[in-house]
VEXDREN-2710 file (C-alpha; in Angstrom, 1 decimal):
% VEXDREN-2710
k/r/px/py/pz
1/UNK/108.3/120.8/132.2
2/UNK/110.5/119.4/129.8
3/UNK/112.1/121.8/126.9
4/UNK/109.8/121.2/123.4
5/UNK/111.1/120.7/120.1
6/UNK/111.6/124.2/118.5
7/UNK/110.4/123.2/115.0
8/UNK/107.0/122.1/116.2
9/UNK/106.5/125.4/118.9
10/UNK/106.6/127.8/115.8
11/UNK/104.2/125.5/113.7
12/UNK/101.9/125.5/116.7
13/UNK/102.2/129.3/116.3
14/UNK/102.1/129.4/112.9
15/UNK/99.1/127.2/112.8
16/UNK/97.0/129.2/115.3
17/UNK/97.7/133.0/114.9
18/UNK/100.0/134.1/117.1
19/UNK/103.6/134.6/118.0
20/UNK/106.4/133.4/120.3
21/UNK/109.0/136.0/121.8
22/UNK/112.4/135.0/121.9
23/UNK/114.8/137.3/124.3
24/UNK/118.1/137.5/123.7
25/UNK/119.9/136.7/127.5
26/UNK/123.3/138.6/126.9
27/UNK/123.4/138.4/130.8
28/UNK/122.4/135.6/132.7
29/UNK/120.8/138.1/135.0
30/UNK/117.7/138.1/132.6
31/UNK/117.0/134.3/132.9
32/UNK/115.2/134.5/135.5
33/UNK/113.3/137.3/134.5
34/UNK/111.7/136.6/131.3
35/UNK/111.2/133.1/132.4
36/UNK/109.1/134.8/135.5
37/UNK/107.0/136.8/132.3
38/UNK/106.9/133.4/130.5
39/UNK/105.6/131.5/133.5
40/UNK/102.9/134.7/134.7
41/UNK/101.3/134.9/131.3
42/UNK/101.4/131.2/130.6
43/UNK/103.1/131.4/127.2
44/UNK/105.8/129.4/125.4
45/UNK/109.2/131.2/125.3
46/UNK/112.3/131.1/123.3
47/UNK/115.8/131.7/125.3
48/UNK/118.5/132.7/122.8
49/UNK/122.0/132.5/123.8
50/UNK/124.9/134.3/121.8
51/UNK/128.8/133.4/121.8
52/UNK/130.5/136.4/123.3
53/UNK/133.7/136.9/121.2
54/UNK/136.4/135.1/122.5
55/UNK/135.2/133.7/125.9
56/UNK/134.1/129.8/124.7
57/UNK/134.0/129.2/128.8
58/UNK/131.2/131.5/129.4
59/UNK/129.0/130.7/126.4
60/UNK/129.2/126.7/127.5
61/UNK/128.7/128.5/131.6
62/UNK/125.7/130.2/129.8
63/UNK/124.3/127.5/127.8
64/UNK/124.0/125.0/130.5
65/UNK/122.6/127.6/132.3
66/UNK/120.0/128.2/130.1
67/UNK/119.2/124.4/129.3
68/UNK/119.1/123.3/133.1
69/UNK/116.3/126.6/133.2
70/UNK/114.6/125.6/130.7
71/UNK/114.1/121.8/131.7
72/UNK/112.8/123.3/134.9
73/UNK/110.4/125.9/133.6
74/UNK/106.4/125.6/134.2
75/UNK/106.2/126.9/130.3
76/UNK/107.3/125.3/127.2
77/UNK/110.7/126.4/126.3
78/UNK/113.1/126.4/123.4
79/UNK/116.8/127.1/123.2
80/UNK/118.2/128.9/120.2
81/UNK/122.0/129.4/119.6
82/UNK/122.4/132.9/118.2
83/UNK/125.7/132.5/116.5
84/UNK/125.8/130.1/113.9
85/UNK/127.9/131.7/111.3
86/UNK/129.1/128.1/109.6
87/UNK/128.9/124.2/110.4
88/UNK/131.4/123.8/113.1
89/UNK/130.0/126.7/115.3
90/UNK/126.4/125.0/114.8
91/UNK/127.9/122.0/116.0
92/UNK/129.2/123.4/119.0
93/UNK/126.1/124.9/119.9
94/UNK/124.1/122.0/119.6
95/UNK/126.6/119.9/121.9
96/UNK/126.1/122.1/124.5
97/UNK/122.2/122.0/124.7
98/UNK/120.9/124.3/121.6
99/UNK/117.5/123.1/120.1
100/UNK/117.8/126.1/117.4
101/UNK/120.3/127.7/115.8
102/UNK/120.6/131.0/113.7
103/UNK/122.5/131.6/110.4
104/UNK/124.7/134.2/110.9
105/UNK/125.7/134.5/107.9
106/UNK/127.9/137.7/106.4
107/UNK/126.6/139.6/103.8
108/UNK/127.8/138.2/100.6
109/UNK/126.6/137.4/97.1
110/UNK/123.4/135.9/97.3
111/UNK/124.9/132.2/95.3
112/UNK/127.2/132.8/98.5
113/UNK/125.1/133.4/101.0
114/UNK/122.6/130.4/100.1
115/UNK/126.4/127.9/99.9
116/UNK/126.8/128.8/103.1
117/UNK/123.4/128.8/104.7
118/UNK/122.5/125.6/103.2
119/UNK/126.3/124.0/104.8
120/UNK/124.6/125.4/108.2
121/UNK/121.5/123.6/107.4
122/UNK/122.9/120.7/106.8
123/UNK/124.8/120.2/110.2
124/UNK/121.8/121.4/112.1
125/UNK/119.1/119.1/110.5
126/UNK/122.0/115.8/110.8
127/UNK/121.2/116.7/114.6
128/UNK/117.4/117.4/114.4
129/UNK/117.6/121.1/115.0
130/UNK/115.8/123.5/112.8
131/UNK/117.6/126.5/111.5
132/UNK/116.6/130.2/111.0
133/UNK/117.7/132.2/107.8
134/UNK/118.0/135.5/106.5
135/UNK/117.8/137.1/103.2
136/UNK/120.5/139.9/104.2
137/UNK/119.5/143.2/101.7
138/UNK/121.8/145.6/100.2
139/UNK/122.2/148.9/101.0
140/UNK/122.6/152.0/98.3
141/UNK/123.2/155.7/99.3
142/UNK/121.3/158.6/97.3
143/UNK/122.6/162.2/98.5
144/UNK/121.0/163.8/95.3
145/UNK/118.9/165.9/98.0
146/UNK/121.9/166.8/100.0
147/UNK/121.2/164.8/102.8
148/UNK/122.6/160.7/102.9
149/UNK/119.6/158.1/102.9
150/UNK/119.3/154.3/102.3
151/UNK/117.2/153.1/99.8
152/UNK/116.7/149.3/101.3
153/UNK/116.3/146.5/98.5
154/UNK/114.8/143.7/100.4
155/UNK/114.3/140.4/98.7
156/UNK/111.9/139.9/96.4
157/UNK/109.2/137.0/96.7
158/UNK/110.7/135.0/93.8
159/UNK/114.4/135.3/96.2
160/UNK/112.9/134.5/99.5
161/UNK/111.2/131.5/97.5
162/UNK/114.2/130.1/95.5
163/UNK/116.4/130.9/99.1
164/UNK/114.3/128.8/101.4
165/UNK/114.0/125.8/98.3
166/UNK/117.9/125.9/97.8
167/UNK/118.7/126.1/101.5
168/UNK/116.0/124.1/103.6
169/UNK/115.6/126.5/106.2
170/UNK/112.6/126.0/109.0
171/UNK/111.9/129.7/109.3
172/UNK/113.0/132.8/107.4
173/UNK/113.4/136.5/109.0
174/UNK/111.9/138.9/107.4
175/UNK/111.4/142.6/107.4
176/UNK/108.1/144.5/106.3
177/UNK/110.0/148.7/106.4
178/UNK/110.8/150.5/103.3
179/UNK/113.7/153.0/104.7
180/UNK/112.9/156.4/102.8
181/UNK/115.0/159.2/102.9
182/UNK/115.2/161.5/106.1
183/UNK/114.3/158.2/108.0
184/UNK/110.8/158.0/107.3
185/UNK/109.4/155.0/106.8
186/UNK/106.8/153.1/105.7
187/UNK/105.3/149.0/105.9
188/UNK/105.1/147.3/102.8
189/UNK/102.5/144.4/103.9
190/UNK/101.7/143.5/100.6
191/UNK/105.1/142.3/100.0
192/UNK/105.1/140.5/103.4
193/UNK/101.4/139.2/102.5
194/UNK/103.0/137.6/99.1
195/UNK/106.2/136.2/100.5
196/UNK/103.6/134.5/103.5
197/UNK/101.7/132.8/100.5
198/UNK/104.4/131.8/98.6
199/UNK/106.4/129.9/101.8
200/UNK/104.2/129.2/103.9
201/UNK/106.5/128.5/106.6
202/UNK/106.8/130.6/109.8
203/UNK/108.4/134.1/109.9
204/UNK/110.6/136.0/112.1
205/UNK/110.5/139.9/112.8
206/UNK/113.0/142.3/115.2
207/UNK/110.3/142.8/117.7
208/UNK/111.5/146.4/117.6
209/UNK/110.1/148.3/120.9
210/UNK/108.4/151.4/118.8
211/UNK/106.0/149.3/117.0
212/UNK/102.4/149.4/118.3
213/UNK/100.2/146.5/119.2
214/UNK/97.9/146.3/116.0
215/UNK/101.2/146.2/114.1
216/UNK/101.9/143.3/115.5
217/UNK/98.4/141.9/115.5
218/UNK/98.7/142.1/111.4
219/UNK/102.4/141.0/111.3
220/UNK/101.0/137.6/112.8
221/UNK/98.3/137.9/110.4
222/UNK/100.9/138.2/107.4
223/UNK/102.9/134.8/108.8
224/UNK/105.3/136.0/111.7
225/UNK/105.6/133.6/114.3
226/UNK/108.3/134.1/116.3
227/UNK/109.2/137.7/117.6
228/UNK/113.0/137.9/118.2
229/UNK/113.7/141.1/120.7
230/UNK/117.4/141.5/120.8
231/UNK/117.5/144.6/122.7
232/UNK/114.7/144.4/125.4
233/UNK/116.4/143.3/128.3
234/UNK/119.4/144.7/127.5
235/UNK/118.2/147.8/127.7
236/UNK/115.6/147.9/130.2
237/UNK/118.8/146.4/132.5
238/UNK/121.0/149.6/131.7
239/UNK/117.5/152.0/132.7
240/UNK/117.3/150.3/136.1
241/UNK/120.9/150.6/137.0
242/UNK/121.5/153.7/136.3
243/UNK/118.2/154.6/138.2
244/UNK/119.8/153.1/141.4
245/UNK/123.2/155.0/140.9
246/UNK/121.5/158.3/140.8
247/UNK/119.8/157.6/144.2
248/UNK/123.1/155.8/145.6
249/UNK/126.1/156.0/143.7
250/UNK/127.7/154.4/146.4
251/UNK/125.8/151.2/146.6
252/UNK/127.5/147.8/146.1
253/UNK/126.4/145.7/142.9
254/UNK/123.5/143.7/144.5
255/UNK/121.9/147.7/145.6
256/UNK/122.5/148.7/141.8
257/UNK/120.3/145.3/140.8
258/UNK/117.4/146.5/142.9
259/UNK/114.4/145.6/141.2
260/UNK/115.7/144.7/138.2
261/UNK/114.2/141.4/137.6
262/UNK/110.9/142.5/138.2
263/UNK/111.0/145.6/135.8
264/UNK/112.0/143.6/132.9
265/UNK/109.4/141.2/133.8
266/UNK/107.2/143.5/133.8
267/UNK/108.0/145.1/130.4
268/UNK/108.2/141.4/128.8
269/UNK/104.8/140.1/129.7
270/UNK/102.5/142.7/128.5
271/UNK/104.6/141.5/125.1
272/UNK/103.6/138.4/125.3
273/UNK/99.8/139.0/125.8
274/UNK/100.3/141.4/122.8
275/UNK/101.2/139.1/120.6
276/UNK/99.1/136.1/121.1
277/UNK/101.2/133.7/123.2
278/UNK/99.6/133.7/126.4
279/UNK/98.1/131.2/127.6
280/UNK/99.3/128.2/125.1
281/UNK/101.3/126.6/127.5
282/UNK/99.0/123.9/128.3
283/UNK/98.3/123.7/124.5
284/UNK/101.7/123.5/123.3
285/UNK/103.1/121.1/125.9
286/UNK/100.5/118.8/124.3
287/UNK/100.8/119.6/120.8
288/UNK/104.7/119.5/120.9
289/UNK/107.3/116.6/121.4
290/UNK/109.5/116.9/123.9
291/UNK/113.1/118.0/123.5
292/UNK/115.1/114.5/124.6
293/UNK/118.6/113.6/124.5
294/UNK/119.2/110.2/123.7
295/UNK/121.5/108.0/125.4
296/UNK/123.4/105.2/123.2
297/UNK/124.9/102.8/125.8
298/UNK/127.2/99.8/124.9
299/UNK/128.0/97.4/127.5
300/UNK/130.8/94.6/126.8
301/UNK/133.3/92.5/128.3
302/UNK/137.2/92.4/127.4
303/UNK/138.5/89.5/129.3
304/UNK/141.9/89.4/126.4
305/UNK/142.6/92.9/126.9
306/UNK/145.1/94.3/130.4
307/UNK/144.7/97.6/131.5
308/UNK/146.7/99.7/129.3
309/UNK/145.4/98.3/126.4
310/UNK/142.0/99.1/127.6
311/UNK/141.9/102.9/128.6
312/UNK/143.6/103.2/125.3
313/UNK/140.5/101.2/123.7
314/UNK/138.7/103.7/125.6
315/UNK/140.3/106.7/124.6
316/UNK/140.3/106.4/121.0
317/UNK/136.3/105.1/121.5
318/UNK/135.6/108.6/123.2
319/UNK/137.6/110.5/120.7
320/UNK/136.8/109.3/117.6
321/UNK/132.8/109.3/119.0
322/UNK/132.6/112.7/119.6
323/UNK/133.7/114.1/116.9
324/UNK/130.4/112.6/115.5
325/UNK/127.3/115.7/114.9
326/UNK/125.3/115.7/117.4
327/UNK/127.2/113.8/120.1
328/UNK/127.3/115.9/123.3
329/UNK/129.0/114.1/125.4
330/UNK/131.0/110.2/125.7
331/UNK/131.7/108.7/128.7
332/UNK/133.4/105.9/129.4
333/UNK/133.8/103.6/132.3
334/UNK/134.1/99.8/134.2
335/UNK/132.0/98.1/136.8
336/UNK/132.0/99.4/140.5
337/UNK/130.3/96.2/141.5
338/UNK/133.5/93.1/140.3
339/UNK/130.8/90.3/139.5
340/UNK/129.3/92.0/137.0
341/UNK/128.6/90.4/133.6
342/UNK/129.8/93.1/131.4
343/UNK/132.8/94.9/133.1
344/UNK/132.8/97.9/131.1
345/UNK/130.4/100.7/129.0
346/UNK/130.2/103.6/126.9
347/UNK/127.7/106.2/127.2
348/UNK/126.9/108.9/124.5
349/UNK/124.7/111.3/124.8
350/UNK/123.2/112.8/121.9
351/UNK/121.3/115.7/121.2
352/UNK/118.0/114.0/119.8
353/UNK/116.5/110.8/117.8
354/UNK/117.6/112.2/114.8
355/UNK/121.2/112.8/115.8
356/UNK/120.8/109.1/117.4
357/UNK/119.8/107.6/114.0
358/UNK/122.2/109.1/111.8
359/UNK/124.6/108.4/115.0
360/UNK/124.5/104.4/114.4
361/UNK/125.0/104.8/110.7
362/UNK/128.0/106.9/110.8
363/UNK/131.5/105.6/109.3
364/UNK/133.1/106.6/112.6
365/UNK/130.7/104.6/114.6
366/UNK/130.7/101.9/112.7
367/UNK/134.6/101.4/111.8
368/UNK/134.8/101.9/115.6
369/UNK/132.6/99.1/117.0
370/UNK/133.3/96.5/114.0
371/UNK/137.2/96.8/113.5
372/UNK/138.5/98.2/117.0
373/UNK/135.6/96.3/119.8
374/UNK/134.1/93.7/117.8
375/UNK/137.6/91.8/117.5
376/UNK/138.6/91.9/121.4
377/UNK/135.1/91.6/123.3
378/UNK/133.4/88.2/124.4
379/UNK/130.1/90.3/124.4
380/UNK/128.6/93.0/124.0
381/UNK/124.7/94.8/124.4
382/UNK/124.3/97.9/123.2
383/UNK/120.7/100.0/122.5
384/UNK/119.2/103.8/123.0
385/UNK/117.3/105.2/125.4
386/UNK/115.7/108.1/126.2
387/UNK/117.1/110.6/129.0
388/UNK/114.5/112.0/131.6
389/UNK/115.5/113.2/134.6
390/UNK/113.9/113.8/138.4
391/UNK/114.8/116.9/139.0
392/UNK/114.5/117.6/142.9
393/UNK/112.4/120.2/144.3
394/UNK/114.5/123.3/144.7
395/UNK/114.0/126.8/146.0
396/UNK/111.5/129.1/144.5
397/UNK/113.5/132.1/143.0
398/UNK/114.4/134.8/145.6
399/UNK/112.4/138.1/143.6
400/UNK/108.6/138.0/143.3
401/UNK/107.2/135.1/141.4
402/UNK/103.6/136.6/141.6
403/UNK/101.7/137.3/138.4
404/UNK/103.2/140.9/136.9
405/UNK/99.5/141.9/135.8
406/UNK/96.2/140.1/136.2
407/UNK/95.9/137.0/134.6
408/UNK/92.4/137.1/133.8
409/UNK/92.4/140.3/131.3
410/UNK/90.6/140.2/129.0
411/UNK/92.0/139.7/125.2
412/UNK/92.3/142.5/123.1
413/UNK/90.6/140.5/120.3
414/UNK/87.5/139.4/123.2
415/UNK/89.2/135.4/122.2
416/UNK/88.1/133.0/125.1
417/UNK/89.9/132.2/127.8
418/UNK/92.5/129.4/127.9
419/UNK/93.4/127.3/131.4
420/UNK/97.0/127.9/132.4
421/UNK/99.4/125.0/133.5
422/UNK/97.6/125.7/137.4
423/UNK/94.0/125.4/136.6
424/UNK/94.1/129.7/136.1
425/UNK/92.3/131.5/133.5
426/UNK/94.5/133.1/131.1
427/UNK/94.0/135.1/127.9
428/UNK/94.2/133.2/125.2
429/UNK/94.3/135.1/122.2
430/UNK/95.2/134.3/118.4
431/UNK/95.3/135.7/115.4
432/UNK/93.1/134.8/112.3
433/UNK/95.3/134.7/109.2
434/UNK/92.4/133.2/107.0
435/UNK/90.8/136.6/107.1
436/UNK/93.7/138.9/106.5
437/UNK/93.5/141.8/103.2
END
């Protein structure tokens, strides 16, 4: 199943009253495990993917990872990029496979913060790629009562409105606690109720593991679409092994991952069914364009040109391309078979139509092809295409693929029953936003 554009999954959410989950992978131990949820309850899942500090190597390790997943998947799936904290680190993200990026931005002044969202925005939408923002809130400490509490400002409606019109971006993050003092707290829906009306784009919560179902129920009433749990796997991961070194402290690594996929399966899935999303698949694959790359191929002949001059034609082609937002890759090469009309090509790869369009129109495309090829080629083809791929049949996944819990539960909200990829029946439940109070 191919990966689906990101933008269109949460409006497809947004639209119909429930949410997507999106699991942070900080190991690539829990791929395969929350796409085993995904694939059991039949829901659309997000995989998000965040730069370690320092170690560029395994985030592009993780990333392709992640994509090649993805593409194979028998659910929908999106690929968000966790760290985009300004335009170049967007950029990177998106060349190595991300359909969705997060602005990280620092906490700043708020004419600050919206510069630099809207810089992030920018670079993501010249590639297609939607962008989620966050209206960070500032903190105050009252000891008055001898004990140190936070009094949380959160943005008002007229902020979250004037932030999303100043800064373009396709979701917001939002948070629905007042933090009182001793650490009780309360929701303010009627806040979350206004801000809904007055966007009316989707929303994004910290699926926070304490929070009880019909919380979520009226959090996707109120607009949230997508359900970001940062922490889940992580932590369920840490349970398990340390479960397994108190019966064996002794075992090797593979003993200490005993049953690990399945228990975080296990504790994802039930998520899913909570919050609507089970049982779209079908639905969204249809609804939904697929996520494509597009490849931009340029055939041409040099017959004036010898070799050096040539691979140094090519080299400065392939530099000066991708450098380009939203190239992920140039390739350059010659003809295997020597009676060939066009003796040489260059292949770019780039990350959708949107990055292809504003790919042909770009000063370093054009100053390349009209000043540097046009003059020393004979002749030259060059067009876009789409880029699917046959993937091969490959093994099923070594732990337990079977369905976690029965498909055919019935929905909390007694919603009929939607047919999964299979032919299955699976819950499908949604949430009606028309009727919230």
């Amino acid at each position: 199943m191919p990966l689906v554009d990101m933008k269109d999954m949460l409006a497809h959410a947004y639209e119909n009253g429930y949410a997507v989950g999106a699991f942070d992978l900080a190991e690539l131990d829990f791929l395969p495990a929350v796409l085993t949820a995904a694939e059991s309850a039949r829901a659309p899942v997000i995989l998000r993917v965040a730069k370690p500090r320092s170690q560029d190597s395994v985030f592009a390790w993780a990333m392709a990872a992640v994509e090649a997943a993805g593409a194979r998947a028998a659910v929908p799936v999106a690929v968000q990029c966790g760290e985009g904290a300004d335009a170049d680190s967007v950029l990177h993200g998106v060349r190595l496979g991300a359909n969705g990026v997060v602005a990280s931005v620092l906490q700043e002044s708020l004419f600050r913060h919206i510069d630099r969202t809207r810089a992030i925005v920018d670079a993501a939408h010249a590639c297609g790629v939607p962008v989620e923002g966050e209206l960070a809130y500032v903190p105050d400490t009252d000891a008055r009562d001898g004990h140190a509490s936070r009094t949380i400002q959160y943005a008002t409606v007229a902020e979250a409105r004037g932030f999303v019109e100043r800064t373009k971006v396709d979701f917001l993050v939002v948070s629905v606690a007042m933090v009182r003092g001793r650490g009780k707290s309360r929701f303010d829906w009627g806040r979350l109720k206004e801000i809904n009306a007055a966007l009316g784009i989707p929303l994004v919560m910290a699926g926070e593991m304490g929070l009880a179902d019909e919380h979520y129920r009226r959090l996707i009433m109120l607009g949230v679409a997508k359900i970001s749990c940062s922490v889940v796997p992580d932590a369920l991961a840490g349970e398990r092994l340390r479960a397994n070194a108190r019966r064996d402290r002794h075992a090797p690594y593979s003993a200490l991952k005993e049953g690990l996929h399945e228990m975080i399966a296990a504790q994802i899935e039930p998520r899913m069914r909570a919050w609507g999303s089970a049982g779209r698949a079908a639905e969204v694959l249809d609804r939904c364009r697929p996520w494509t790359n597009i490849l931009h191929i340029v055939v041409y002949d040099t017959p004036r040109l010898d070799a050096q001059a040539l691979r140094a034609l090519m080299t400065e082609g392939q530099r000066l391309l991708s450098g380009i937002p939203g190239v992920r890759s140039v390739q350059a090469g010659s003809v295997a078979d020597e009676g060939g009309r066009y003796r040489h090509c260059l292949l770019t790869r780039l990350a959708s139509v949107v990055a292809a369009d504003a790919f042909r129109r770009h000063p370093a495309y054009t100053g390349f092809m009209d000043r540097r090829l046009a003059p020393v080629v004979s002749d030259r083809i060059e067009g876009d295409y789409h880029v699917t791929e046959a993937i091969p049949e490959i093994a099923p996944r070594a732990f337990s693929s079977a369905p976690v819990s029965d498909r055919a539960r019935p929905s909390r909200d007694g919603a009929e029953h939607g047919q999964g990829l299979d032919g299955a029946c699976v819950p499908r439940t949604g949430i009606n936003r028309g009727k919230c109070s």
